[in-house]
C-alpha positions in Angstrom: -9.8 22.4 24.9 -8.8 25.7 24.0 -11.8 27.9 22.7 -10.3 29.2 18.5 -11.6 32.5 17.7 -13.3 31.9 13.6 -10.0 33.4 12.5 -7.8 31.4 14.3 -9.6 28.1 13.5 -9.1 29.2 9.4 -5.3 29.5 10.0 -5.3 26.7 11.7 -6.9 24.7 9.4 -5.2 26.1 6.8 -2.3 24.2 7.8 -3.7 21.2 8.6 -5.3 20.3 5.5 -2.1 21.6 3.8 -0.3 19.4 5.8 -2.4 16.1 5.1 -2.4 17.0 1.4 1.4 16.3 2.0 1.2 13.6 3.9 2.8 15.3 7.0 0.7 13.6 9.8 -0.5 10.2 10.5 -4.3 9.9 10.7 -4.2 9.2 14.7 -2.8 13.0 14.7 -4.7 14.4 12.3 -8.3 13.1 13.7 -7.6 14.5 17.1 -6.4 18.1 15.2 -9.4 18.1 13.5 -11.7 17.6 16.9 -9.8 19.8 19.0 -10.7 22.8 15.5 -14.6 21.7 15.6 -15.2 21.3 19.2 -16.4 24.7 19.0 -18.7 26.7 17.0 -16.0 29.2 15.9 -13.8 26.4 15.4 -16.2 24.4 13.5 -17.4 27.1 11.5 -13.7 28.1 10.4 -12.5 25.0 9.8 -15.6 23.9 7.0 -15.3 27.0 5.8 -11.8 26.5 5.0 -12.4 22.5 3.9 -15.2 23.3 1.7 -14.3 26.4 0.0 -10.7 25.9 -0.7 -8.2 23.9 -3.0 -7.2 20.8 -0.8 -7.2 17.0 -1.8 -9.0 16.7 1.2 -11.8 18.7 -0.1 -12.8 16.5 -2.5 -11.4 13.1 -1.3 -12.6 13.2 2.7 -10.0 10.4 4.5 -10.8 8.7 7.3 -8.8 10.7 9.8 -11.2 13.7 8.5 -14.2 12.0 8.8 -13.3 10.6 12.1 -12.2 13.9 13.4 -15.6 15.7 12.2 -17.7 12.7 13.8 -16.1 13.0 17.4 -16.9 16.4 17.6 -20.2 16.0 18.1 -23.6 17.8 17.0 -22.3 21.3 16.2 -21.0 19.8 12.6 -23.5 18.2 12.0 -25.9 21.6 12.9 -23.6 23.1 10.4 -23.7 21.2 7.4 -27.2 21.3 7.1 -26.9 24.3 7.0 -24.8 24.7 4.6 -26.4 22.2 2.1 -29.1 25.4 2.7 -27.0 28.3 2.0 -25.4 26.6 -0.8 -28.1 26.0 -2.8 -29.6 29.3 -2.1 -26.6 31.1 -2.8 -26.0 29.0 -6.4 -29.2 30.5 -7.5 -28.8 34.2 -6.1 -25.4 33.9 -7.8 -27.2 32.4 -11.2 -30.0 35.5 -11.5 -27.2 38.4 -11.0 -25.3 36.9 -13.7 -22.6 35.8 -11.4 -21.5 32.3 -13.2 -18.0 31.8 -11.9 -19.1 32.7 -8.2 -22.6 29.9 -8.9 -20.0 27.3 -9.6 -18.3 28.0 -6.2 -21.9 27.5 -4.5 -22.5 24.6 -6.3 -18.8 23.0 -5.8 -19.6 23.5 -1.9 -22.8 22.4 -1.8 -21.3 19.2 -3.6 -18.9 19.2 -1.1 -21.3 19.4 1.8 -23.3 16.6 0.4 -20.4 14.5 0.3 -19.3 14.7 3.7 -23.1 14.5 5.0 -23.4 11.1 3.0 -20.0 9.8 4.4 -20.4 10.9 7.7 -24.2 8.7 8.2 -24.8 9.2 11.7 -27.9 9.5 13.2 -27.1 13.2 14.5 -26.5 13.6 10.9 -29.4 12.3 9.7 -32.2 13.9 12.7 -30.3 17.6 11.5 -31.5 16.6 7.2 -34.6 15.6 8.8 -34.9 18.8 11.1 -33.9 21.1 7.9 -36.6 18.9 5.6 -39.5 19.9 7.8 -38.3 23.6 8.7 -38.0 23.8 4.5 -41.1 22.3 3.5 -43.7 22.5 6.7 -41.8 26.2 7.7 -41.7 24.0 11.0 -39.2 22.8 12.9 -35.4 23.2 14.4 -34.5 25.3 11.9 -37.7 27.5 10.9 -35.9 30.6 12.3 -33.0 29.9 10.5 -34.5 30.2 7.4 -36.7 32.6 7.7 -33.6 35.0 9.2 -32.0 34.6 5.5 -35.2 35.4 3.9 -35.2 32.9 1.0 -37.8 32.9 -1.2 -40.0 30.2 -2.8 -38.0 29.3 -5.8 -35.0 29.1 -3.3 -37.0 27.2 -0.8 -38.1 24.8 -3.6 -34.3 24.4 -4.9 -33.5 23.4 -1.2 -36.5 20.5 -0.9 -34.6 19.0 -4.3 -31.0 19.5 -2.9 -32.4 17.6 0.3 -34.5 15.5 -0.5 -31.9 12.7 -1.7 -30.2 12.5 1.6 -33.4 11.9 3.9 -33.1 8.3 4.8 -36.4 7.8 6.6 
């Protein structure tokens, strides 16, 4: 597998989700695309970033051939979309207090996004990372403890997290 810098792994999936917006590939294809972007870290990073921030039908309506191509990569997306139900959230409200509406509603459409996908992808990677996130959040314990405490966020952020979590823990 051939290690995508973050850059390369936006282009890249640029054109695939372009592509299955148009119906270009069969889902076979598209799955092992999708794994061979998010085998990495770069690759995964680039590629979310890309599905969750911009304007594809696959965005908003995650196919199969998606899903399946973001579960074989293993725990790396999984580590990442925790995280970004975290940064999401956070951000929304940052956005909200410097009077930034439009750029809220972009936090809030990923974070929507992000939920989606974490809910349709049910695995138990999926569900140990929510769980890892709830405790770092709440107990300031945990996986990702140092996480959150690199990004600063403060209690009303930390409190807007808990709520954004709490509906996908499933223990």
């Amino acid at each position: 597998m051939k290690e995508l810098s973050f850059e390369e792994a936006l282009a890249e999936s640029e054109q695939l989700l372009t592509r299955l917006d148009q119906s270009e590939s069969s889902g076979h294809t598209v799955g092992q695309e999708i794994e061979s972007i998010v085998g990495t870290v770069p690759g995964a990073r680039g590629f979310l970033v890309t599905l969750l921030t911009g304007e594809f039908r696959s965005s908003d309506q995650p196919g199969d051939a998606l899903l399946e191509g973001l579960t074989s990569a293993g725990p790396g997306v999984c580590d990442l979309l925790a995280k970004n139900l975290v940064m999401s959230t956070a951000m929304a409200l940052t956005h909200e207090r410097n009077g930034h509406s439009e750029m809220a509603d972009g936090s809030r459409r990923v974070f929507t996004r992000t939920t989606r996908l974490v809910t349709m992808l049910d695995s138990d990677e999926m569900r140990k990372r929510i769980e890892e996130m709830w405790l770092s959040v709440t107990e300031n314990r945990g996986e990702y403890a140092g996480f959150l405490k690199r990004w600063k966020y403060d209690d009303q952020q930390l409190e807007k997290i808990a709520a954004a979590l709490s509906p996908l823990r499933k223990v």
